[in-house]
N, C-alpha and C positions, 0 to 999 in steps of 0.2 A: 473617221467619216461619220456626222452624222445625217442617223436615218430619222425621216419623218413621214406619217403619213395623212396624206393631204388630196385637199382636190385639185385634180388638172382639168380647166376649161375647156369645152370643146361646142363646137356649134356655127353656128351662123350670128351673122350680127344681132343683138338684141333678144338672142331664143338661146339662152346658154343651156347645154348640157355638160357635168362635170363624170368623169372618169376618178372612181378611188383610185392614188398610185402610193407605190415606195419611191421613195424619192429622195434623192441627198438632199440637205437640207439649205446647202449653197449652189441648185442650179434653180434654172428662172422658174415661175408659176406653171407656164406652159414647156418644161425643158424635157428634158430626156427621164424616162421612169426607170425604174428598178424592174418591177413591177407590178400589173395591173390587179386591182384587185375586185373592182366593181364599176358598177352604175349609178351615178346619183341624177335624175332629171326633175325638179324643182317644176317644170313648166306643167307636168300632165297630171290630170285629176280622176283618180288620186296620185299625191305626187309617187315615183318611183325611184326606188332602194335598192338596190341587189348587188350583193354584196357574197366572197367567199369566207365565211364565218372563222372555217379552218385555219385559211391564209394570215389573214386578221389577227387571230390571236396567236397565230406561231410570230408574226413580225414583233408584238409588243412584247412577247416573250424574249427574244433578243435584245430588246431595249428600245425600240422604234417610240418617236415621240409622238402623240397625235394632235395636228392642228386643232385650233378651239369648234371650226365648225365640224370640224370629222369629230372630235369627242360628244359633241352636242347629238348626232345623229348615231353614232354607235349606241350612245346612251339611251337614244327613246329605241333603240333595238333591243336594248336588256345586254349588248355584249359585253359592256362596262357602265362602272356606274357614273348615276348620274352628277353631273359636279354645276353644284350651282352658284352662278357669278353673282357678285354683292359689289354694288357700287363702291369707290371709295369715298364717296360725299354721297352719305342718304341724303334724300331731301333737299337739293339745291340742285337747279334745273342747270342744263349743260352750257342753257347763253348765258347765266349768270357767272358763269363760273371763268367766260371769256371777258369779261370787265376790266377784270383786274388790273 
């Protein structure tokens, strides 16, 4: 089985709030969690984080994968580091590159 940890959307139309979960990595976005491990609301100023730091790092401890935007966000927490993404084409704009 694998494990990942990911955000599951929650909210009302157009005002997403996202829930950290454990989550196998073949059920749907919004599927059944392992589980829960935080809060993530993107909408409120400042935005809001809250998270079990514990939980967190016993999951990757067992091997748990973390989605790219969960790594992004653990990262500006300090709880792992930070992994910075580099285009595979510097310098060529993304409509250029639908031309082809």
């Amino acid at each position: 089985m694998a494990i990942k940890i990911r955000l599951k959307r929650q909210g009302k139309k157009k005002q997403p709030v996202y829930r950290l979960v454990v989550a196998d990595s073949r059920e749907a976005r919004g599927g059944q969690a392992i589980e829960i491990l935080g809060l993530y609301n993107p909408r409120s100023n400042p935005v809001q984080f809250d998270f079990n730091e514990e939980r967190v790092k016993y999951w990757i401890s067992v091997g748990a994968q973390l989605s790219d935007p969960v790594q992004r966000l653990l990262g500006n927490q300090g709880v792992v580091p930070v992994v910075k993404r580099t285009s595979a084409t510097p310098g060529v704009a993304r409509k250029d590159l639908k031309k082809k």
